[in-house]
Backbone as a chain_set.jsonl record, in Angstrom:
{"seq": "XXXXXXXXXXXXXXXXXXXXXXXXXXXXXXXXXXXXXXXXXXXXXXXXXXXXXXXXXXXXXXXXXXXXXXXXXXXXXXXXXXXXXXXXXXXXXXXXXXXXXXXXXXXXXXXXXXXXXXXXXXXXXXXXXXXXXXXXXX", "coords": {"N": [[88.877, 71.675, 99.122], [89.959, 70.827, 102.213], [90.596, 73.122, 104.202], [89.814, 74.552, 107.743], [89.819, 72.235, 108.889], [91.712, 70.463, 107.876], [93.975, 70.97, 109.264], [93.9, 70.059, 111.863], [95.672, 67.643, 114.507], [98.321, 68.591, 113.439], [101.26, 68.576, 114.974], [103.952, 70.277, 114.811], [105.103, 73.195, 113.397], [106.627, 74.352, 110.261], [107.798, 77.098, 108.707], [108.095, 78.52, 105.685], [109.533, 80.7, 103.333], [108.711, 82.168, 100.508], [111.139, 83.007, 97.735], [111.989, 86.976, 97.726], [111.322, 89.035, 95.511], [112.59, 90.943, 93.33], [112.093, 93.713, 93.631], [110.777, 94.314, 96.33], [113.487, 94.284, 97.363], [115.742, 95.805, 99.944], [114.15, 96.662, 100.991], [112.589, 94.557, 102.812], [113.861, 91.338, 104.303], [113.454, 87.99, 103.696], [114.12, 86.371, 106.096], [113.275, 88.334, 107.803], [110.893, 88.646, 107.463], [109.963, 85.682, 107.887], [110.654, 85.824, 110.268], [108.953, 87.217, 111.695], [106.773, 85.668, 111.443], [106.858, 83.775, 112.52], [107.216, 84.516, 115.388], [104.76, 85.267, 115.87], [103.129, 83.144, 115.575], [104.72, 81.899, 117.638], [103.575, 82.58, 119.938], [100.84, 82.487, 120.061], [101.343, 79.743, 120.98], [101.997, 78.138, 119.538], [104.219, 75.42, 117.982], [107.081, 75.662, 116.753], [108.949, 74.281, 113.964], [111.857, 73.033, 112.55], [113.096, 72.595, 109.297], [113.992, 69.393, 108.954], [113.249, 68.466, 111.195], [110.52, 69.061, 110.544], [109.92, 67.45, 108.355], [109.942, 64.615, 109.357], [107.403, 64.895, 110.448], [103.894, 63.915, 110.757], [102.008, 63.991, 107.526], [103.902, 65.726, 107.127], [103.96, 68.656, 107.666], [104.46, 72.105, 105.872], [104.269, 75.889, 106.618], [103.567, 78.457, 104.044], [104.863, 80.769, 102.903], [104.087, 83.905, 100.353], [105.594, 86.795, 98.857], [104.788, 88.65, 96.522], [105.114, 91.671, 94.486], [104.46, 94.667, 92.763], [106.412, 97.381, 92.021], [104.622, 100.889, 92.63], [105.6, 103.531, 93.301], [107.709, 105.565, 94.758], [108.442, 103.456, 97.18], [105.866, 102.028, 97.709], [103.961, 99.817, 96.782], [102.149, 97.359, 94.857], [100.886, 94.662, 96.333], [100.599, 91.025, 96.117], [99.645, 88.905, 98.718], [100.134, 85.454, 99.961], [99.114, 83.05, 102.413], [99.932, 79.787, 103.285], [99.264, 76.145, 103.624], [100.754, 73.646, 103.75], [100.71, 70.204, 103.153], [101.388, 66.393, 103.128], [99.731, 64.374, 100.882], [97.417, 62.214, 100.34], [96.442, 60.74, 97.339], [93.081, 58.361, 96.525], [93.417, 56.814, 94.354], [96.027, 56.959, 94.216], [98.333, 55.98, 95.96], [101.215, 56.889, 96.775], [101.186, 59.844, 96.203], [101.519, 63.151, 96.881], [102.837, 66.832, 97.962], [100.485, 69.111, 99.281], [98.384, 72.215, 98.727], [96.409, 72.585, 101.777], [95.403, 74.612, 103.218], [94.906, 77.622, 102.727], [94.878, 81.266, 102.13], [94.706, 84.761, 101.396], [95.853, 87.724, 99.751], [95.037, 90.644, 98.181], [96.883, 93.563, 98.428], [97.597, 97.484, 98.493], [100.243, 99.544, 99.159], [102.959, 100.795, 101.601], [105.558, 99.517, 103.323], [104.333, 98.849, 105.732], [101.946, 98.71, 105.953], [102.015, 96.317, 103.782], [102.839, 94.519, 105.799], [100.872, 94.605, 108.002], [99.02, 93.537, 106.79], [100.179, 91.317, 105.898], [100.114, 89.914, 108.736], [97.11, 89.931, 109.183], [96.51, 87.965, 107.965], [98.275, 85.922, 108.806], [97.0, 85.488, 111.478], [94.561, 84.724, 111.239], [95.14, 82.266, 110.185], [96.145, 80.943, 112.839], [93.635, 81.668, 114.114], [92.313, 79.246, 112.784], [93.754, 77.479, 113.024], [93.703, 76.903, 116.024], [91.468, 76.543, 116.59], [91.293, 73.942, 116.141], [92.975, 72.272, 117.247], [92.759, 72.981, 120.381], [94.908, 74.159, 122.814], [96.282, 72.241, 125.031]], "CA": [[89.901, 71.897, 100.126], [89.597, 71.086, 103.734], [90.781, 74.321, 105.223], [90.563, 74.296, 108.817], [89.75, 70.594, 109.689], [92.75, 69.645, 107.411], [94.755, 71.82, 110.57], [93.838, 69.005, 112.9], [96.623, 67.095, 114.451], [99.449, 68.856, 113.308], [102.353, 68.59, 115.963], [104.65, 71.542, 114.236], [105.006, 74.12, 111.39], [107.986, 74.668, 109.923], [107.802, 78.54, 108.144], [109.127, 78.865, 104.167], [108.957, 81.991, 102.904], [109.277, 82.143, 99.058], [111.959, 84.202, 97.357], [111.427, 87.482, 97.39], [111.391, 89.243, 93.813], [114.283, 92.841, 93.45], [111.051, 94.826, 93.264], [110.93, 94.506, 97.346], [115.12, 94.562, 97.754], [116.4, 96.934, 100.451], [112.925, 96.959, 101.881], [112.51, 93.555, 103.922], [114.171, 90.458, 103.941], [113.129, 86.505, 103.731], [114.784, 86.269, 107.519], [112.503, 89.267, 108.425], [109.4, 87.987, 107.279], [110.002, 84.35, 108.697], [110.966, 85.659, 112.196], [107.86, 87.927, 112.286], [105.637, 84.793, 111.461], [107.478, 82.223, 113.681], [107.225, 85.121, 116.57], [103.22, 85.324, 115.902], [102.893, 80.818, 115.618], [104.989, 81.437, 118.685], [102.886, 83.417, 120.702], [99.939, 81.578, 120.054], [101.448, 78.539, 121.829], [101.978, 76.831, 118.212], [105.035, 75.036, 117.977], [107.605, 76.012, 115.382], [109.888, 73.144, 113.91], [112.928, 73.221, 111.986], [113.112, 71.166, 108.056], [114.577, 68.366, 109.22], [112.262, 67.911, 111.907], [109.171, 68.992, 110.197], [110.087, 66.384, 107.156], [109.854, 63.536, 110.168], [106.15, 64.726, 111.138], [102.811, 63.099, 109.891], [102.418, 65.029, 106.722], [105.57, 66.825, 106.8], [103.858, 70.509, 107.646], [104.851, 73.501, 106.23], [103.662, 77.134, 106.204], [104.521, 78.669, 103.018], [104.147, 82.56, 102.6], [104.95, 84.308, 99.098], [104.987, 88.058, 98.84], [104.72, 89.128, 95.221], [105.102, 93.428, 94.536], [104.975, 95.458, 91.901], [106.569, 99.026, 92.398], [103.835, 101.848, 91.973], [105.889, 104.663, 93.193], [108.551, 105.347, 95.722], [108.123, 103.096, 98.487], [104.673, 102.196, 97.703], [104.235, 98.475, 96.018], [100.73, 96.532, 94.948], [101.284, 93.536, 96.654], [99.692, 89.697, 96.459], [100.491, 87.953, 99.834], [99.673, 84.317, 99.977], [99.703, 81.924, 103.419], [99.439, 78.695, 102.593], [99.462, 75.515, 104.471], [101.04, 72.661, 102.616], [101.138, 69.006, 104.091], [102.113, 65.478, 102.487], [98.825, 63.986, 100.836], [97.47, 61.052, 98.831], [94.579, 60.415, 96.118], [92.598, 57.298, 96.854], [93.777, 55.792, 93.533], [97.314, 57.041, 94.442], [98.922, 56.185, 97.341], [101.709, 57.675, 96.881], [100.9, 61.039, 96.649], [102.854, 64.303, 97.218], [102.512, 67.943, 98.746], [99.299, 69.868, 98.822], [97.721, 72.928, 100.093], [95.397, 71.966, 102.452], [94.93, 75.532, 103.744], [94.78, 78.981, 102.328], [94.392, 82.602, 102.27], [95.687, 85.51, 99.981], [95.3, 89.053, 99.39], [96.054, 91.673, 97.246], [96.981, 95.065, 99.168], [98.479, 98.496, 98.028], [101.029, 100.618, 100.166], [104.004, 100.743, 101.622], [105.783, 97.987, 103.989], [103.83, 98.896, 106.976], [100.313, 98.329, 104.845], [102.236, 94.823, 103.811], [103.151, 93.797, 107.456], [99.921, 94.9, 108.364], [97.992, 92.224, 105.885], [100.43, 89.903, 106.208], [99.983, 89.852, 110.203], [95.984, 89.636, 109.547], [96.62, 86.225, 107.279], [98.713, 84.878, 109.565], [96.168, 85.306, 112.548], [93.711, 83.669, 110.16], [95.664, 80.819, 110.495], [96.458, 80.764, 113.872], [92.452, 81.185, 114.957], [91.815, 78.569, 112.493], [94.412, 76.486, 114.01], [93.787, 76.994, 117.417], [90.067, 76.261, 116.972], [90.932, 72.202, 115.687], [94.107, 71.817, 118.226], [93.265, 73.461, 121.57], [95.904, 74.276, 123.776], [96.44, 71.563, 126.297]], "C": [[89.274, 71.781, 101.513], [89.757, 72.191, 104.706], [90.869, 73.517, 106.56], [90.552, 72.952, 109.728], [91.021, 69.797, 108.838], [94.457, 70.07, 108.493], [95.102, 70.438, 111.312], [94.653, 67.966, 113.357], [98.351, 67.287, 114.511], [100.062, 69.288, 114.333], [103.294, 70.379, 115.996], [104.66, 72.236, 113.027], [106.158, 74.392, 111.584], [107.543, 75.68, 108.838], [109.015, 78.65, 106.925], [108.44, 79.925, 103.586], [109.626, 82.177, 101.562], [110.573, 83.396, 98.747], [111.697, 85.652, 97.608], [111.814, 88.413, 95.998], [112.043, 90.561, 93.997], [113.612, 94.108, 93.909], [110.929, 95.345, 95.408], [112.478, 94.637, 97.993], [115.105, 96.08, 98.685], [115.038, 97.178, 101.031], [112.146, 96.04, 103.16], [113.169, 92.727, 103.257], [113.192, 89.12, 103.765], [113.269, 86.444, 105.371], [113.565, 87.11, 108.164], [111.214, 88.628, 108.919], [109.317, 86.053, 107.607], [110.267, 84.392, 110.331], [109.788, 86.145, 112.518], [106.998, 86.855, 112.203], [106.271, 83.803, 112.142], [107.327, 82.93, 115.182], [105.617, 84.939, 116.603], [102.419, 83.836, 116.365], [103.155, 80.94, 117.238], [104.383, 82.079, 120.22], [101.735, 83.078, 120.835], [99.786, 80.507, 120.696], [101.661, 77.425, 120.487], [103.505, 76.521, 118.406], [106.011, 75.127, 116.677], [109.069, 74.858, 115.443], [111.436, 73.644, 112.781], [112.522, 72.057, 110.634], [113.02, 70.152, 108.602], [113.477, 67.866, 110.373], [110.484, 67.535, 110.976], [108.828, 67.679, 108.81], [109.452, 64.921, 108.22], [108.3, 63.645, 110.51], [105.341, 64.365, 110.101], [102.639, 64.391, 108.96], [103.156, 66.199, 106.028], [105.214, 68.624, 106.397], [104.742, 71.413, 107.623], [104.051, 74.794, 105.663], [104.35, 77.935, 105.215], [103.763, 80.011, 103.027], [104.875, 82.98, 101.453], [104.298, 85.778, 98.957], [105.272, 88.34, 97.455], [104.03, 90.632, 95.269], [105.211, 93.677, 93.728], [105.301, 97.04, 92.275], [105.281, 99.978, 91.894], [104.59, 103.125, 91.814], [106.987, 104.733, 94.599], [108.027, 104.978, 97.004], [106.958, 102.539, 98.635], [104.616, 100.641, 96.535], [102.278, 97.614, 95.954], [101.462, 94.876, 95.002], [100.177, 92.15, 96.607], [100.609, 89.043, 97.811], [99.343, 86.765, 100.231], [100.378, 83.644, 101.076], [99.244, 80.908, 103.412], [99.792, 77.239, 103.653], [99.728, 73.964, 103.945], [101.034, 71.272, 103.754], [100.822, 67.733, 102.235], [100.397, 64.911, 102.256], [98.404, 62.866, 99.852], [96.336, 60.404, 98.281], [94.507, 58.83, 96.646], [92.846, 56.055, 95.975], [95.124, 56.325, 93.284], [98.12, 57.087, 95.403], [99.808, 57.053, 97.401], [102.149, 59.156, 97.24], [101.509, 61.993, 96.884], [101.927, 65.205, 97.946], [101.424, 68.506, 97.703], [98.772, 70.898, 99.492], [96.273, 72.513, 100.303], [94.758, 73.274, 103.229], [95.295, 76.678, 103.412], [94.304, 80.244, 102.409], [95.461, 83.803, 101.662], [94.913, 86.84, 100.107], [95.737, 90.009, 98.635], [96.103, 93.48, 97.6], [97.768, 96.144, 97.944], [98.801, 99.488, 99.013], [102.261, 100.376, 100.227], [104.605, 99.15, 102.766], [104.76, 97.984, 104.905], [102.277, 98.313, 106.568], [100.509, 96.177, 104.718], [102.526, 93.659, 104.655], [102.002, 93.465, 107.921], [99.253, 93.388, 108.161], [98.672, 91.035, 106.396], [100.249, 89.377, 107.989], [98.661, 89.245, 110.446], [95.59, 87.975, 109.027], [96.97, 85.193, 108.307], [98.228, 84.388, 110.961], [95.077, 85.221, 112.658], [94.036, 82.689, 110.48], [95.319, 80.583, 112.036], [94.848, 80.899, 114.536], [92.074, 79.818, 114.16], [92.831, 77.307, 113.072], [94.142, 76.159, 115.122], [92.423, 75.781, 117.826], [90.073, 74.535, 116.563], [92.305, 71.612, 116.916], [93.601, 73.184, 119.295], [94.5, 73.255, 122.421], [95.459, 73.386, 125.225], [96.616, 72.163, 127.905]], "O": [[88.316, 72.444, 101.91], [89.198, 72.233, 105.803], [91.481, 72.47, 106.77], [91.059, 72.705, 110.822], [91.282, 68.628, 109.12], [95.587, 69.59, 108.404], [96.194, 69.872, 111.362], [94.505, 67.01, 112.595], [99.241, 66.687, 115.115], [99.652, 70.341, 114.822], [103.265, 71.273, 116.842], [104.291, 71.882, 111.907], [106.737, 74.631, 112.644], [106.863, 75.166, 107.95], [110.233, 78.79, 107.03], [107.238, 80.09, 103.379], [110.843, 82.319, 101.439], [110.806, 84.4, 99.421], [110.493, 85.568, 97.849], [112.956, 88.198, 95.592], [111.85, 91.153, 95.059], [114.111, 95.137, 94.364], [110.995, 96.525, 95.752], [112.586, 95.102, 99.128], [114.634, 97.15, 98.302], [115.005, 98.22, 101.686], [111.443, 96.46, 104.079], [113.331, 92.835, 102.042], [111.996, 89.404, 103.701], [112.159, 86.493, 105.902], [112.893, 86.551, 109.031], [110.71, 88.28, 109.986], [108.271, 85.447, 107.375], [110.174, 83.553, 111.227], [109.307, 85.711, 113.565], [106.153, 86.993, 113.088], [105.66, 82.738, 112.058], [107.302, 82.181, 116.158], [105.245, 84.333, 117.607], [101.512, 83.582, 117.158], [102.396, 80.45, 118.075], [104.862, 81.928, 121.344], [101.324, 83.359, 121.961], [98.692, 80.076, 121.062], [101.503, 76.205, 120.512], [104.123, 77.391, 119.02], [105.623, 74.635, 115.618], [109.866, 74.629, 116.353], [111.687, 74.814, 112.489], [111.889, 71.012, 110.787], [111.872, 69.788, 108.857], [112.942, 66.767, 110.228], [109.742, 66.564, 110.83], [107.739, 67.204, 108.487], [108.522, 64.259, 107.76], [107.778, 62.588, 110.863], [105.652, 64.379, 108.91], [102.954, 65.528, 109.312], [103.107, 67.013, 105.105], [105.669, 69.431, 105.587], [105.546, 71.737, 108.497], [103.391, 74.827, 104.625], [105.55, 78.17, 105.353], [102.563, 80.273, 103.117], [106.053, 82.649, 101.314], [103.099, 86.055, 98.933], [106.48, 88.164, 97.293], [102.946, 90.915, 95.778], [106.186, 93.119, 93.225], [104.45, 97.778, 92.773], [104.925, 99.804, 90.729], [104.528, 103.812, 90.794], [106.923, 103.81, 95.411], [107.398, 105.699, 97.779], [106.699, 102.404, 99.83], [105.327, 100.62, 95.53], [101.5, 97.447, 96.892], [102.155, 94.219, 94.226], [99.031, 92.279, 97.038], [101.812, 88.79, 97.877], [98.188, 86.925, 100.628], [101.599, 83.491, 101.117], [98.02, 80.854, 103.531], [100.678, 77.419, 104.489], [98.771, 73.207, 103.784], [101.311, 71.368, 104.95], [100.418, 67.939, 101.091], [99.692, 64.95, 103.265], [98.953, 62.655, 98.771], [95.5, 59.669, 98.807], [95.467, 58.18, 97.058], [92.7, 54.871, 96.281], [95.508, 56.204, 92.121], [98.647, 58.143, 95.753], [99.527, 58.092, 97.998], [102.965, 59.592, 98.053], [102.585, 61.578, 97.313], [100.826, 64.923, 98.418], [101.278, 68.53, 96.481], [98.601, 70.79, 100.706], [95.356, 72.23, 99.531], [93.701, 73.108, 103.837], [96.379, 76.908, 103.948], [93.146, 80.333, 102.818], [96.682, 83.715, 101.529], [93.742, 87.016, 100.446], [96.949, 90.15, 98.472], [95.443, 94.367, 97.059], [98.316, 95.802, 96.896], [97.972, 100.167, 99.62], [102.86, 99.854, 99.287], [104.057, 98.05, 102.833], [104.149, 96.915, 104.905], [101.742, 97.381, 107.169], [99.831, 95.239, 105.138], [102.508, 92.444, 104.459], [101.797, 92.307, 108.285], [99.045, 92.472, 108.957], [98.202, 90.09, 107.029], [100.321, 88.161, 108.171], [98.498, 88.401, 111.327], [94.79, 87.147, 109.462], [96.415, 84.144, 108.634], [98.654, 83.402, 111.562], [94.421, 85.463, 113.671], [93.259, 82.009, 111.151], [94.255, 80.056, 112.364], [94.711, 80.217, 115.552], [91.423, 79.074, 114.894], [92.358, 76.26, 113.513], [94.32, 74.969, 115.382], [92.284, 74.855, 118.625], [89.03, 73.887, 116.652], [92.329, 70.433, 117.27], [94.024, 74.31, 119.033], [94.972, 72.137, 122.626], [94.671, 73.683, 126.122], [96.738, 71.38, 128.847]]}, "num_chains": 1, "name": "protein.A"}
């Protein structure tokens, strides 16, 4: 995997945030957790795209986050949270080629939301130095 030299280039991110599973219901949404990481991209100076756009850019970037919980106890969940950095790619004896992550990072916490905000906040500003550091800010 290239990690953060496979960053390099990219124009916009467009932010997909997997389902999330019943076990977190009534505790955050999808909406939640896509505005808090499109507010963080956007604070950085990164540029946040929409589908339809981001489909049109070279590799068709998107940031994919998936929170997976199991309940321990009221309010209290062992969580895996994965941020992932997918773009359009293609083997040397396949042009063609499809989506791949090209950039990753994952963890597996235990607490409550504030614990899971927490982590997910430190992933996503993982990214964003490893971004920063192959696209300076003009």
């Amino acid at each position: 995997m290239l990690k953060r030299k496979s960053l390099q280039g990219i124009e916009g991110i467009y932010v997909v945030v997997e389902d999330l599973g019943t076990e977190l219901k009534g505790t955050v949404t999808r909406r939640d957790i896509r505005s808090r990481v499109e507010a963080q991209l956007g604070t950085a100076g990164i540029r946040i795209v929409k589908e339809k756009e981001a489909a049109k850019l070279p590799g068709e970037p998107y940031l994919y986050i998936n929170l997976a919980a199991l309940p321990l106890e009221r309010k209290r969940f062992a969580c895996r949270i994965d941020v992932e950095m997918h773009q359009h790619v293609a083997l040397i004896h396949d042009s063609k080629g499809g989506h791949a992550i090209t950039w990753e990072q994952g963890v597996l916490t235990v607490g409550g939301l504030e614990t899971i905000s927490q982590q997910l906040d430190e992933l996503v500003f993982t990214f964003i130095c490893d971004y920063l550091a192959v696209n300076p800010m003009r």
